[in-house]
N, C-alpha and C positions, 0 to 999 in steps of 0.2 A: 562779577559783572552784573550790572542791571539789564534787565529785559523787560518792555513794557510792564516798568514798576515791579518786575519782582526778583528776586535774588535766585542765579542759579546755584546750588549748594554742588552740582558737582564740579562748578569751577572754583570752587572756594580751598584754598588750605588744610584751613583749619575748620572743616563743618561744625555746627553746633553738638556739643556732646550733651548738655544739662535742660531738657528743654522742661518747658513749665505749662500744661494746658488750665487752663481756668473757664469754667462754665459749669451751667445747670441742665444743660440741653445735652442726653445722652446722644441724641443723632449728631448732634453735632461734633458732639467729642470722637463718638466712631471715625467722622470724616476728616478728624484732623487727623487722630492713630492714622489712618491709612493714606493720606498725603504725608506724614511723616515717614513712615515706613517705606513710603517710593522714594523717598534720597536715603532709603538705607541708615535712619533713626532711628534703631529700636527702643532706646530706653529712654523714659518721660516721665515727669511728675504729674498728678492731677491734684487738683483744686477743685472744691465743688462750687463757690464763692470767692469773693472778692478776699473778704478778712481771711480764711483759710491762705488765698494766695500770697494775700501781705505778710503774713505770715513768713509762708517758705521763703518769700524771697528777703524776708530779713534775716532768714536766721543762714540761707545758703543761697545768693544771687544767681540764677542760672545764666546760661549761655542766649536763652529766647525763649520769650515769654508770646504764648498765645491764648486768647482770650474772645468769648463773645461779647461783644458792644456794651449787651445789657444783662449784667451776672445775677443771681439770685436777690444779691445785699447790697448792691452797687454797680454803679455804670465802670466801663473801660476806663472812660478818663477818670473817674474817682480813685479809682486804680493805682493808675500811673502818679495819678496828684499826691497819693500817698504813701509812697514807696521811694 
């Protein structure tokens, strides 16, 4: 179910098992751990960069990929452009 644009994970099935965080900003990564952790997420990949993350998700595409805009090596959509 959608709710003002966002997904609620505890109405979902099948929640995300494989998540993928991508960024260079530790604060930020703490604050996705811990918005993940509240739908009951524990376990997640990090990426410190982009090519790291292109990386993971070529070699094992996860379930949800989350990322800041502007990563160490690359922007979000250079990201996604190349994956």
């Amino acid at each position: 179910m959608l709710m003002n644009n966002a997904l609620e994970f505890d109405e979902l099935r099948n929640p995300p098992h494989d998540v993928l965080l991508a960024g260079g900003n530790e604060s930020h990564l703490r604050i996705d751990r811990g918005c993940l952790r509240s739908f009951r997420i524990l376990e997640f990949r990090n990426a410190s960069g982009g090519v790291q993350a292109a990386r993971m998700m070529a070699k094992e595409p996860p379930d949800l990929v989350l990322c800041d805009d502007t990563l160490t090596d690359m922007s979000a959509a250079q990201l996604l452009i190349s994956t």
